[in-house]
C-alpha positions as CSV (number, residue, x, y, z in Angstrom):
1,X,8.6,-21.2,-14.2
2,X,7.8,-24.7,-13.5
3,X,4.1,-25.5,-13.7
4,X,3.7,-26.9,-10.0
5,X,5.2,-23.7,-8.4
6,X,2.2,-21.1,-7.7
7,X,3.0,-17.7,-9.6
8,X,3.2,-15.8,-6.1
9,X,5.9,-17.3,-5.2
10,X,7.9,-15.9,-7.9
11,X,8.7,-12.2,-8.0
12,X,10.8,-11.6,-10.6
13,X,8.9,-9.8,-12.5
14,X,7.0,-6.3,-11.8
15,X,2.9,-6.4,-11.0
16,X,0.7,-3.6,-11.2
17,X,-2.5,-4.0,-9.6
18,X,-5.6,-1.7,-8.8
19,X,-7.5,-1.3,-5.6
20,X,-10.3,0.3,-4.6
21,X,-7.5,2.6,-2.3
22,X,-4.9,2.9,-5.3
23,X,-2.3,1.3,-7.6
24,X,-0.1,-1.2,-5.7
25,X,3.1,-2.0,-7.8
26,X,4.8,-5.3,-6.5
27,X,8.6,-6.1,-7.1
28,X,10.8,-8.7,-6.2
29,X,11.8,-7.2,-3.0
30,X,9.5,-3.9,-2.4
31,X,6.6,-3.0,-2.9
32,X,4.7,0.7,-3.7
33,X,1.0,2.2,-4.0
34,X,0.1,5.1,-5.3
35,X,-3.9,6.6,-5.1
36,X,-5.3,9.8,-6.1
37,X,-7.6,12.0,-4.8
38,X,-11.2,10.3,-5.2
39,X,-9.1,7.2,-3.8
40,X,-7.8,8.8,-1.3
41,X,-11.3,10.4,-0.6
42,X,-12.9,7.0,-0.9
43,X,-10.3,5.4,1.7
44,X,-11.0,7.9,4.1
45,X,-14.7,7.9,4.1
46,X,-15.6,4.0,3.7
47,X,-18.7,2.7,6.0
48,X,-17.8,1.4,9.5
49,X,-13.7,2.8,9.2
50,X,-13.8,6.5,8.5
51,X,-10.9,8.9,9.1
52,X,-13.5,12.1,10.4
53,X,-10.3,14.3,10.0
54,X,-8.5,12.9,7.1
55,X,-5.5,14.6,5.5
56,X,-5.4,12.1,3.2
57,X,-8.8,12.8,2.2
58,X,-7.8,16.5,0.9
59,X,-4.6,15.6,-0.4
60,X,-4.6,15.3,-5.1
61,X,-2.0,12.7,-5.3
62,X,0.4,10.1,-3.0
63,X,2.9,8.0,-3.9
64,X,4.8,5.6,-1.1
65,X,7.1,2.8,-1.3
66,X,8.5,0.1,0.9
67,X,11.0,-2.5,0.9
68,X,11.8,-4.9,3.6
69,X,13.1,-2.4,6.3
70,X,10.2,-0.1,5.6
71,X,9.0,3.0,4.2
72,X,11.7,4.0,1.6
73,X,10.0,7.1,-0.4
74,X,7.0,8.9,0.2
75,X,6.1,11.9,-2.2
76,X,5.4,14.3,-1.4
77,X,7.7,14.5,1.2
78,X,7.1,18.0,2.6
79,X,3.5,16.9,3.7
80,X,3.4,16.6,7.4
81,X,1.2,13.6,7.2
82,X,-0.3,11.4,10.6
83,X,2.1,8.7,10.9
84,X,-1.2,6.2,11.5
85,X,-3.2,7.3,9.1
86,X,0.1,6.7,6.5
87,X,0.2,2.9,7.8
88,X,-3.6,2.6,7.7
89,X,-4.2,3.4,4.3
90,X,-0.9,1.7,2.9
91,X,-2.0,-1.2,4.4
92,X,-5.1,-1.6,3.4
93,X,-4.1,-1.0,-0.1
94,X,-1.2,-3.2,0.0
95,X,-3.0,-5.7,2.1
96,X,-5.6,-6.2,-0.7
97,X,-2.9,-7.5,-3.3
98,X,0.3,-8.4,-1.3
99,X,1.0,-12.3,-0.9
100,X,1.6,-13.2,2.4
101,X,4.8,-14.6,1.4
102,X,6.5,-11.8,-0.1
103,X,9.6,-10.0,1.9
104,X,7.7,-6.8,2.1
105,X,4.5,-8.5,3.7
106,X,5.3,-7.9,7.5
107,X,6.7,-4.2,7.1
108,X,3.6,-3.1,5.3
109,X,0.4,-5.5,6.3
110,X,1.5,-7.9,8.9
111,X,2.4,-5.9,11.8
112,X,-0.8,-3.8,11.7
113,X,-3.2,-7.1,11.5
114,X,-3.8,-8.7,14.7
């Protein structure tokens, strides 16, 4: 890659990064997270944006991934799981890492920032 093109502009190759809310792994054209349960429990019960009745909270492991239409996989996918409290966290996990330039910003960060 030329030296006067930032390196976020580029997704070619795969990025794992971790969060306080979970892995986020960033390809070219989607974008996953995956947390654990004291992530998950953390999430849920951070100062000043708890989830008092968290499913989340309880649950040992999540995995969900996105590309530019949306949520693509979720395991596991038997859990009947808030549909808000999904978006919340993913965002805020994904939000933490994901350039604003990437394909999969809007579907999973932009449209739940004001």
């Amino acid at each position: 890659m030329p030296a006067n093109v930032p390196p976020h502009t580029c997704y070619h190759t795969i990025k794992e990064h971790r969060t306080p809310f979970g892995v986020v792994t960033i390809g070219p054209d989607w974008v996953s997270v995956s947390a654990e349960e004291h992530e998950l429990y953390d999430w849920a019960h951070r100062p000043g944006a708890c989830w008092p009745c968290s499913m989340l909270a309880d649950m040992q492991t999540i995995d969900a991934g996105f590309d530019t239409n949306g949520l693509v996989d979720l395991v596991p996918s038997d859990v009947d799981l808030p549909s808000d409290e999904l978006s919340a966290w993913t965002s805020d996990a994904i939000g933490l890492v994901l350039p604003e330039d990437h394909p999969c910003w809007f579907v999973t960060v932009g449209q739940f920032r004001g």
